[in-house]
C-alpha positions in Angstrom: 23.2 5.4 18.8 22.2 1.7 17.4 19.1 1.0 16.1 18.7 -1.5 18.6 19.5 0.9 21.7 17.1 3.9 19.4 14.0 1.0 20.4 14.8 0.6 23.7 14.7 4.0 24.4 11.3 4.6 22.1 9.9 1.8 24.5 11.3 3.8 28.0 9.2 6.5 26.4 12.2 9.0 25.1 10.6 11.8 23.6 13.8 12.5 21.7 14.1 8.6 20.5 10.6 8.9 19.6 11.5 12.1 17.4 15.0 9.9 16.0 13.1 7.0 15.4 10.6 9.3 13.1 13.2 10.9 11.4 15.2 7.7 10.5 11.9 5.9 8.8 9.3 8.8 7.9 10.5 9.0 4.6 10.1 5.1 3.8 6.8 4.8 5.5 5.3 8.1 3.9 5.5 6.9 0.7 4.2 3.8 2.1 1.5 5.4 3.1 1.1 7.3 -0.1 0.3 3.7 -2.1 -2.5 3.5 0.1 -4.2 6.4 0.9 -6.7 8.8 -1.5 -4.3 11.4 -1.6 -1.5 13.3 -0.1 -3.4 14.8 2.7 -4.5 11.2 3.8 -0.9 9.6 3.4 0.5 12.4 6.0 -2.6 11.5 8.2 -2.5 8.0 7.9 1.6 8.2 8.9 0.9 10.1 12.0 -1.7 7.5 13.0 1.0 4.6 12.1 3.8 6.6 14.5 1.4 6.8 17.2 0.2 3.4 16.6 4.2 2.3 16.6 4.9 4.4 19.6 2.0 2.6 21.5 3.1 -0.4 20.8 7.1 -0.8 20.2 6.6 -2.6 23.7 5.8 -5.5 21.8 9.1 -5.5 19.6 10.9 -8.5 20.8 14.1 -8.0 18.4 12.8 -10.7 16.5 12.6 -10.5 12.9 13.1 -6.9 10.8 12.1 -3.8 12.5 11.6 -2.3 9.5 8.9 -5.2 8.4 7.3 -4.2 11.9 6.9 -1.1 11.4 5.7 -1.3 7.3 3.1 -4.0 8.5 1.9 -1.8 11.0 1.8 1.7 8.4 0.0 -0.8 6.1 -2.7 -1.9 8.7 -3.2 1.7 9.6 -3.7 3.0 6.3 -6.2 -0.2 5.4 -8.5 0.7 8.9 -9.9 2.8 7.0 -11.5 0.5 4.4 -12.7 -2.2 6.6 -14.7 0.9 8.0 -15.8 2.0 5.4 -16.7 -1.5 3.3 -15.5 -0.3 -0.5 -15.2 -3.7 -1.3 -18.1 -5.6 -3.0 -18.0 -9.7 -2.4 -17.7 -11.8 -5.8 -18.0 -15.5 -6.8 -14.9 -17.5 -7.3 -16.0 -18.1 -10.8 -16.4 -15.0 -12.0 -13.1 -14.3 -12.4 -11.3 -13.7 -15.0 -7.1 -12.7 -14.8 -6.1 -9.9 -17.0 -2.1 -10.1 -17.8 -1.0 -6.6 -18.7 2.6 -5.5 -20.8 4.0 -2.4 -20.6 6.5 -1.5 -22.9 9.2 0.6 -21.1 9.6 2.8 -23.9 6.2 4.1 -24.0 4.8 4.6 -20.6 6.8 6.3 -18.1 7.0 5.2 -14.2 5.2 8.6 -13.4 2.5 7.9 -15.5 2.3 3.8 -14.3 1.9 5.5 -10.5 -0.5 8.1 -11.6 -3.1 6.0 -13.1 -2.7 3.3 -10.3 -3.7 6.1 -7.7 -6.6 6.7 -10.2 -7.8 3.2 -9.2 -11.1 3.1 -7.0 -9.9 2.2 -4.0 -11.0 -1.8 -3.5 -8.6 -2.0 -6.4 -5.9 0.0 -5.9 -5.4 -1.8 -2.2 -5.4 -5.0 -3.8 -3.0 -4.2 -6.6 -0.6 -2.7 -3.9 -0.9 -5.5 -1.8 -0.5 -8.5 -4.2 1.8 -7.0 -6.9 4.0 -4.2 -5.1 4.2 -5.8 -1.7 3.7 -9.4 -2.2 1.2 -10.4 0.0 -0.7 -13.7 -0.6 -4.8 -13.4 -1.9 -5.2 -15.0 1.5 -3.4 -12.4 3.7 -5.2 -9.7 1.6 -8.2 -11.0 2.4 -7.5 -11.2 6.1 -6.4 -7.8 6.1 -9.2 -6.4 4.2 -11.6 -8.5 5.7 -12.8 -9.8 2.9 -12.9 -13.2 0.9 -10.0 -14.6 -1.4 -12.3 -14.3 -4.8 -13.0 -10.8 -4.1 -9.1 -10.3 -3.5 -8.8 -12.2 -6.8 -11.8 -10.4 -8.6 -10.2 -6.7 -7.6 -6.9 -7.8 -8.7 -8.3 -8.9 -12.1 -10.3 -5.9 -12.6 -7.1 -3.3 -11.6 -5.2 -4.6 -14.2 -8.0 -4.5 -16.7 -8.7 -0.8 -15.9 -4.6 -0.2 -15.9 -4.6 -1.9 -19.5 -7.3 0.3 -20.4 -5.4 3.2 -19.5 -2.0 2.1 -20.9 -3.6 1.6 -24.2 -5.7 4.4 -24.0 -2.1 6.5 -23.3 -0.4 4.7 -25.9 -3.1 5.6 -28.7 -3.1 9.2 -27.6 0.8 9.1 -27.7 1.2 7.7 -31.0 -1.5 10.1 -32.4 0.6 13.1 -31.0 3.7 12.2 -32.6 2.2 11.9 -36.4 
């Protein structure tokens, strides 16, 4: 069965589509889901909200554009409800912000490690960073979708990749004092 004909289905309210349509895109939006949630627990909840969010609405599918952006957008908007609820985001003034570029030397720090510490973020950070850097979303659709203003979008970026420097230096020192 098409993809196509697999959404027509979900939208007649095929149980077994429904169950297809899951297995086809769980794995992508779970670790979807993973960038944006606390933890592991949260990802798999925040993925069964997304599915029942999809299955609500796959009505409003029109074929038009990527499926598979329709359905990320909607994982992603899940997953950040539960922010705007619970306001971890502090507002900042546009001038108080200062960008941070950080280098990471591929030899040193390992992609495990880079993923690890950017789940360590506090969570008005690590939404942002996800947003802008790994999904590219504009400061201006972050702050729509967060609810908050541009400069704090701009102010949580900055201060991510200050606390990521931090930690890739702080790894890097710790690494090169091991191997003496």
């Amino acid at each position: 069965m098409g993809l196509k004909q697999l959404i027509e289905n979900c939208k007649a309210n095929d149980t077994k589509a429904q169950g297809e349509l899951y297995k086809l895109f769980s794995s992508k939006l779970f670790s979807l889901c993973l960038k944006y949630s606390k933890n592991y627990a949260q990802a798999e909840d925040n993925l069964q909200d997304a599915f029942l969010t999809i299955f609500d609405k796959i009505e409003q599918y029109k074929n038009k554009g990527s499926f598979e952006g329709w359905l990320k957008r909607i994982t992603i908007n899940t997953a950040l409800q539960r922010y705007r609820k619970e306001k971890v985001f502090e507002i900042v003034k546009e001038n108080e912000i200062t960008d941070v570029e950080v280098e990471i030397d591929d030899d040193t720090v390992s992609l495990d490690f880079l993923l690890k510490i950017v789940q360590e973020l506090p969570d008005r950070y690590r939404l942002v960073f996800n947003l802008y850097v790994l999904d590219g979303f504009s400061h201006k659709d972050i702050a729509k979708l967060l609810e908050i203003s541009v400069g704090t979008s701009k102010s949580n970026l900055a201060r991510a990749r200050q606390s990521l420097k931090k930690s890739i230096e702080k790894y890097k020192i710790t690494r090169s004092i091991k191997s003496l």
